[in-house]
N, C-alpha and C positions, 0 to 999 in steps of 0.2 A: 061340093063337099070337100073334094081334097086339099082346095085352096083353102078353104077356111080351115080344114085342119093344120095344115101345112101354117097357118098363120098365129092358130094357138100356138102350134110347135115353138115358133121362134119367138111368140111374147113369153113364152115359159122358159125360152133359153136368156132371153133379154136379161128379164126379172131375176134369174140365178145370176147370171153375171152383174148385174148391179148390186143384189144380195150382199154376193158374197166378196166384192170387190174393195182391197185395199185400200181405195180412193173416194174420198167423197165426191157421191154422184146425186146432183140435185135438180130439180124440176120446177118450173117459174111459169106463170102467166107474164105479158109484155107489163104488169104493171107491178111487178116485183114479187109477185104474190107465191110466196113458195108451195109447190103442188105433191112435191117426191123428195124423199128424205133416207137414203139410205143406214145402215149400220153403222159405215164407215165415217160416216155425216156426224153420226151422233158420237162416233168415239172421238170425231178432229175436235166439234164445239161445244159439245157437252150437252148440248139440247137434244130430248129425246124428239121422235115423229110426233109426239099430240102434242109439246111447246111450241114446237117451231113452225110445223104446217097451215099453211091461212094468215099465217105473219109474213111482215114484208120480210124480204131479202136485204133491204137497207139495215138488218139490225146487227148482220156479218161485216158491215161496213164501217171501217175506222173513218172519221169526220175527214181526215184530212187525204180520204180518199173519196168525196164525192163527187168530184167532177169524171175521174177518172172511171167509177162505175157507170155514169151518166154517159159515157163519151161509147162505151162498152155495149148498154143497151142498145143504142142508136145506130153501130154496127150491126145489132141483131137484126133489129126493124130493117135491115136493109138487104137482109138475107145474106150477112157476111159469118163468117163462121173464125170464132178468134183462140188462136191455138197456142198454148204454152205462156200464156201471160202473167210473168212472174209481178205479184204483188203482197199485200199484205191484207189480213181476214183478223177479228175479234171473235174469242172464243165467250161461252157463258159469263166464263169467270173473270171476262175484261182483259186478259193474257194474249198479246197479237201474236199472231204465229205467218210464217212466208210462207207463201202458198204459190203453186203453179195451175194456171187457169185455163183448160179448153174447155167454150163454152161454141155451142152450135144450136140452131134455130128450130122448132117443133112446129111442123107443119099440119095441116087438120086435108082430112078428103079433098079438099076441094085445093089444097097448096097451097091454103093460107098459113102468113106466120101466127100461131097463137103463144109462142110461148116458147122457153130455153131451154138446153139440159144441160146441168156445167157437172164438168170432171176437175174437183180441186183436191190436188195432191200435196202434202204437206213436205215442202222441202228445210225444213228447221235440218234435217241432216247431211240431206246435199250441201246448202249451204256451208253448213260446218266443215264438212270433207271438204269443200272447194276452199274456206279461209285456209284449212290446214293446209290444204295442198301448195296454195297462194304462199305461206308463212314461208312453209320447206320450199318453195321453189326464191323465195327471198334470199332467205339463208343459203342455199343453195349457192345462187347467182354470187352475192355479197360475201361468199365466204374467200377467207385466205388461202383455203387448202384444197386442190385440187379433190372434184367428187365426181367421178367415175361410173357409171354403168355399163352392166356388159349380160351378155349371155352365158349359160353354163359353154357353150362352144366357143366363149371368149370373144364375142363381136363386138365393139363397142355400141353402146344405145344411148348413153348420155355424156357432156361435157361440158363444165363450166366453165366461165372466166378463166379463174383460176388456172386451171389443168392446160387453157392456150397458153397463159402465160408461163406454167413451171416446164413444158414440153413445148414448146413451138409450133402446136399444130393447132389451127383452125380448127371447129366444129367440123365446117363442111370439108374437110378433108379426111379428119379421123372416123367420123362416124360414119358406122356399116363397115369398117376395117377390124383386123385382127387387132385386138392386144398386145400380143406379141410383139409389133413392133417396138412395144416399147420398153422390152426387157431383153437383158443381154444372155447371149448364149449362157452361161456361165447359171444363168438364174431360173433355168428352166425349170429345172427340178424342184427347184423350191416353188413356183408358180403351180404343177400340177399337185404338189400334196395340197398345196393352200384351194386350190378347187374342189378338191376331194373332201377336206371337211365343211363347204359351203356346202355342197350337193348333200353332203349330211345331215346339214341345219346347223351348222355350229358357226360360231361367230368368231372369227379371227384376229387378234388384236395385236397393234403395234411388233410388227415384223419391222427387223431395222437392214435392211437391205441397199442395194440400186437400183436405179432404173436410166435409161437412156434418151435425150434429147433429141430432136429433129437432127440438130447440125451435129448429133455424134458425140456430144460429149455424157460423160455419167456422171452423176450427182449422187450422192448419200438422201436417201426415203424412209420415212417411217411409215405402213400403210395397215390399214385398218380395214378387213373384210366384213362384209356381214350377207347372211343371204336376201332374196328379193322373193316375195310371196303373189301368188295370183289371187283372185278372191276364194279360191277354194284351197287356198293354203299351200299350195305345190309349188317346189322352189323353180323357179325360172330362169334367177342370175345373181347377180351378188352388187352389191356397190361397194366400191372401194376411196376411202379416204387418203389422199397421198398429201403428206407432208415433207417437204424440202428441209432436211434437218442440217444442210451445211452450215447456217449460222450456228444452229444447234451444236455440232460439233465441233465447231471453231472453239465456240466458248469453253466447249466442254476441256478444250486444249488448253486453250488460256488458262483457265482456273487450273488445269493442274498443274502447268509450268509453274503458276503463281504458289501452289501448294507446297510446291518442289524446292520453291525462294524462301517460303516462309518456315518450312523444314529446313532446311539446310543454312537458313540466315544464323550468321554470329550477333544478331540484334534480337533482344526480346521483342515481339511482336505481338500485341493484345488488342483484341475488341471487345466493348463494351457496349452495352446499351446509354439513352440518352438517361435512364436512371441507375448508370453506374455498375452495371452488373457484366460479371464477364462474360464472355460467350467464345471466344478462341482465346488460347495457350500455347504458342509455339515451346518448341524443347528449350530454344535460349532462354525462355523467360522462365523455365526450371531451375536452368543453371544458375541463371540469374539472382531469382529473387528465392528458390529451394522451396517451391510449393510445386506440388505433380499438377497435372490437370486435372484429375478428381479429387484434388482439395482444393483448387480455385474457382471450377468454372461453375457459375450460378452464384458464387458468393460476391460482395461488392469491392470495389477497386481500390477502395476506402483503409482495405487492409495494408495496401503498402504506401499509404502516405502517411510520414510521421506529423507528431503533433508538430502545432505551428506552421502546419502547411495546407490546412485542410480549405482556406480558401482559395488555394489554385484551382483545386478541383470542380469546386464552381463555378469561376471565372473560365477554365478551359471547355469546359461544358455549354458557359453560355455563347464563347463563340461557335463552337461544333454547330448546337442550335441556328446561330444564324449563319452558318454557312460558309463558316470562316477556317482556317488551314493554320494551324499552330507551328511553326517552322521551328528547332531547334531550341526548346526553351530547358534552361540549364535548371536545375534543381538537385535535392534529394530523395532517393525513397530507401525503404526498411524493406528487410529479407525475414524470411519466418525465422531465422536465428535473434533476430533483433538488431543486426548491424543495422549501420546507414550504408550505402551506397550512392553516389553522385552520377549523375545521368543527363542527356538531352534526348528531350521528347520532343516527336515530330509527327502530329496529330491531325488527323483527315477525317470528315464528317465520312460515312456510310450512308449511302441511300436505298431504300429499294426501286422496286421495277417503274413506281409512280412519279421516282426522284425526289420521295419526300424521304427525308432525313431520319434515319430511326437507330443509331448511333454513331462512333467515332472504332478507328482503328492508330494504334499508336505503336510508331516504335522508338522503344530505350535502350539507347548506346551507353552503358558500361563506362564513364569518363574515368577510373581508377587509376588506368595505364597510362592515358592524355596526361591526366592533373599530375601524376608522379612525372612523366617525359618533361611536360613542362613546367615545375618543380626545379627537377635536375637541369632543364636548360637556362634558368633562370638565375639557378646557384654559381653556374658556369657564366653566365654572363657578369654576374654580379662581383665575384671572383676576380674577374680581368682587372689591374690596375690601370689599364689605360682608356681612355674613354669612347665608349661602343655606342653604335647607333647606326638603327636602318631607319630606311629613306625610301619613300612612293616614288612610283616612277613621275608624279608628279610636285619632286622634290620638297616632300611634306614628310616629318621625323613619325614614324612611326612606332619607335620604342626608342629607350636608353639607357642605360645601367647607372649605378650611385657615380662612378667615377667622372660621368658625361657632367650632372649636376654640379660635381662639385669644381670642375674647371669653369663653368659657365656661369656659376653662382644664381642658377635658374631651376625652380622645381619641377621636377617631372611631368606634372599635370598640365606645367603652362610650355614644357619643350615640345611632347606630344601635341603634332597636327601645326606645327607653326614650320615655317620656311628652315629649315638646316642655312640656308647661306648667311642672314642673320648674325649668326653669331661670328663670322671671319670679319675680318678689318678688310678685305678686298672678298666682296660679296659674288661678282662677276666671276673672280678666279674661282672659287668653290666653285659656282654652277659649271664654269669651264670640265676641271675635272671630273665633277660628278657626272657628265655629259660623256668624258671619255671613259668612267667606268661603263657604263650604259653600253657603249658603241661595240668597246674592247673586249669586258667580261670581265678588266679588272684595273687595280689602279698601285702603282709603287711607291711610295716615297715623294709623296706630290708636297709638295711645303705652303703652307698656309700658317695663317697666325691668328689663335683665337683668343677673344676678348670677353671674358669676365665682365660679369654686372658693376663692378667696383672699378673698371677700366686696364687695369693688369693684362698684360699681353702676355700670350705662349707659344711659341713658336714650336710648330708640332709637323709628321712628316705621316702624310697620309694612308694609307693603304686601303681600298677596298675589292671588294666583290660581287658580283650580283647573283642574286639567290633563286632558287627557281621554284614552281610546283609539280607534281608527279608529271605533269604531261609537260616538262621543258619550258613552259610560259614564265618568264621574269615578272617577280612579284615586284621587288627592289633591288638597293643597292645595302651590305651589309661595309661599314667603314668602321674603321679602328684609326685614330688620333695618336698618336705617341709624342712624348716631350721634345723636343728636339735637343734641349741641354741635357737632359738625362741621358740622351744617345752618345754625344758629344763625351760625356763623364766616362759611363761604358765602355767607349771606343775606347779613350785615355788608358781606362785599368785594363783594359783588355792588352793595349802594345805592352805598357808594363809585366804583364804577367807572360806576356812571349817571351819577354825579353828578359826576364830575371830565369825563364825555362832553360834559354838557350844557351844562359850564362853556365847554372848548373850542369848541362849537358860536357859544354866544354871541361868544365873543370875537373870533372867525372871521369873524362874523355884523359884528361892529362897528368891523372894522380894515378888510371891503369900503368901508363906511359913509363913515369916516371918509379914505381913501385918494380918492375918488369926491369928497367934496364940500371938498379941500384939493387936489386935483387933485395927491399924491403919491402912491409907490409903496407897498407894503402895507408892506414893512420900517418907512419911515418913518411910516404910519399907528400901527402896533405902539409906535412908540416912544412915540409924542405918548399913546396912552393907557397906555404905562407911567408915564411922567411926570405926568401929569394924577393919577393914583392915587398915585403918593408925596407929592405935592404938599399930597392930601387928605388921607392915610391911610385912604385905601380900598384894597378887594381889586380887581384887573383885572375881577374877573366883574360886579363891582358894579358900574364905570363902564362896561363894557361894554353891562350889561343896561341902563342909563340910555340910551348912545348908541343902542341900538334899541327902546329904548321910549319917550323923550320927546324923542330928538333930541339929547342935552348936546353943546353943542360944544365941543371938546381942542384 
């Protein structure tokens, strides 16, 4: 009697536990024939106990699983017992759901198999958990940014790619070590409040701090806390995102040096979009053009070009577009006064981070002071009577003034870029000199003879110099031509006018003389050596030079 009770006992414990059990628990004769149908049964496939029982077991079975239930039962018949066999089951409603399978063999008195009992658990959420987990452990591994776990006691528990790479340290070396090593004394303090509000629950974001390398050195980190939950929600640890912000801050350097260039530039400096619209204003392009930044920026660029110019705009637009660099292009633009001002623009696509092109930045130099400088240089050259011209150092005329022209009876357009030797009757001798300005720095009084279109010779006496740019480099040679008989003439009036000087000097010299030692005024000193000199038929400077060289008395 007590076994038999003893054996109700435990089929009334069975029955509760199948009951009341999470899992679908089901009961089969060998020929599929469902016998036991629990709760659980009927909430996974929708079929209550009086549909489903007395039907075969093939109607949980998706087609393109029959071999594999077949393969199932035949381990049964064999009295194998098949445990956790993840596959797939069809509910009522034709909706397949993943299911985990232990199914074991029902034995009758006598230890025969008559039949199965399977425990099918529905993992539709495991599953899910495990993609997710699978996803985050992708991202994880695949990330660029170092992703950290640790305990609230600071142990390390996890380590990506990443984090070998930003610190130097192997998984199997860091992990089960302190934290700590990887933060400098200096940063401890900041490390234990940032615990403090994990152990909290609170989520700590981008801290811009250091941290430290295997081989010692420290880097600039951006790191990102957050706590780590158990399944009953108690914080455990924290995972930390560490980002290497050194390029970060580089840039961060660059742009403001470049911020510092673009403030401080004496060039107007403006960005646009590729539909024209501004979007930076440096101060010079206040001064410049007299619009603040909050009267330019958003409006179109359109404003400072005057009419008759409005197809640059286009055209500089559609190179920016394909990608083309506008180098120094001369024009004019308009000020909110209405003036014009003359300018070169020197225009550079913008890209963003994709390198696709999404406007241009320009800067406009002011030419006001240039055109005026070279204006006045030009007046000045123009001015010279004698004939001016520079020379490449590959002996090509690079400029000339009217006076060059009109010795040579050649117009400007065809002097410019043709050989300078050319025009001398001994072509070799030019290049000779032009060779010693080069060499020397400069050139004196070099004699050449240049020949006119109409054949007329001039004999002219060279002079040059060679001219340089800010940094000492010889651009060319600057030569001035002078007449040679005009010097000749020159020279002439020049002895004459010595000599009619020193005439007066003397005479000056000998009417003091002679007013002094006759005790008259200089008038009538003046006379006595007029008269003295007609008397002789001498010249005044000759009695003159007597009275102050041997005394003659008049």
């Amino acid at each position: 009697m007590a076994k038999q009770k003893r054996a109700v006992e435990d089929a009334q414990l069975i029955a509760a536990i199948v009951e009341y059990s999470d899992d679908a628990i089901i009961g089969s004769t060998l020929d599929f024939i469902i016998t036991s149908w629990n709760p659980a049964a009927e909430r996974m496939y929708g079929y209550s106990g009086k549909e489903i029982i007395g039907k075969s077991s093939s109607l949980l079975v998706p087609e393109d699983r029959a071999e594999e239930f077949l393969a199932t039962v035949a381990m049964l018949k064999e009295g194998k017992v098949v445990k956790r066999f993840e596959t797939m089951r069809v509910r009522k409603d034709g909706s397949v759901v993943p299911v985990s399978l232990t199914v074991a063999p029902i034995y009758d008195e006598d230890g025969a198999i008559v039949g199965a009992s399977a425990v099918h658990r529905d993992v539709t959420e495991h599953r899910q958990a495990f993609e997710v987990a699978q996803r985050m452990k992708a991202i994880v591994e695949s990330s660029g940014d170092a992703i950290i776990g640790r305990t609230l006691e600071g142990v390390i528990t996890t380590w990506n790619p990443a984090a070998e790479r930003m610190y130097g340290y192997s998984s199997k070396e860091i992990i089960g070590t302190s934290i700590n090593r990887l933060i400098p004394e200096a940063q401890m303090a900041e490390m234990a409040a940032c615990v403090a509000k994990v152990r909290a629950g609170q989520h700590v974001g981008r801290i811009e701090t250091v941290r430290v390398r295997k081989d010692g050195t420290v880097f600039p980190v951006s790191i990102t806390n957050s706590p780590i939950r158990d399944e009953d929600g108690a914080i455990v640890g924290a995972s930390a995102v560490h980002r290497d912000v050194t390029e970060q801050r580089r840039a961060f350097e660059v742009a403001q040096r470049m911020k510092a260039i673009v403030e401080s530039s004496d060039d107007a400096i403006i960005s646009v979009t590729l539909e024209a619209i501004v979007t930076s204003w440096n101060p010079a392009a206040e001064r410049m053009y007299g619009y603040s930044s909050e009267e330019i920026v958003g409006k179109s660029i359109a404003h400072l070009i005057p009419e008759g110019h409005m197809a640059e705009m286009g055209a500089i637009l559609a190179n920016v577009r394909a990608g083309k660099r506008v180098q120094r292009f001369e024009t004019v633009r308009v000020r909110k006064d209405g003036s014009v001002v003359p300018v070169a623009l020197t225009i550079s696509p913008l890209r963003d981070e994709d390198g696709a092109i999404v406007g241009s930045s320009a800067v406009h130099r002011n030419l006001t002071e240039i055109q005026h400088a070279a204006r006045y240089a030009r007046s000045l050259i123009e001015a010279a009577l004698d004939p001016l011209a520079t020379i490449s150092p590959t002996g090509k005329i690079t400029d000339v003034n009217e006076a060059s022209v009109k010795v040579t009876g050649v117009p400007r357009e065809a002097l410019i870029g043709s050989d300078f030797s050319q025009y001398f009757t001994d072509p070799d001798k030019a290049r000779e000199g032009y060779a010693r300005a080069f060499a020397r720095g400069s050139l004196i009084d070099y004699p050449l003879t240049l020949v006119h279109q109409d054949g007329t010779l001039v004999d002219v006496l060279c002079n040059a110099s060679v001219y340089r740019d800010v940094n000492e480099n010889v651009l060319g040679v600057l030569a001035v031509a002078r007449d040679a008989s005009k010097l000749r003439e020159q020279q002439q009036l020049s002895e004459q006018l010595q000599e009619a000087l020193e005439s007066r000097i003397v005479i000056e010299q000998a009417k003091g003389i002679t007013a002094q030692r006759h005790g008259v005024t200089i008038d009538q000193a003046y006379q006595r050596i007029r008269m003295h000199a007609r008397s002789h038929h001498a010249s005044l400077r000759t009695v003159a030079q007597a009275i102050v060289e041997v005394g003659l008395p008049v």
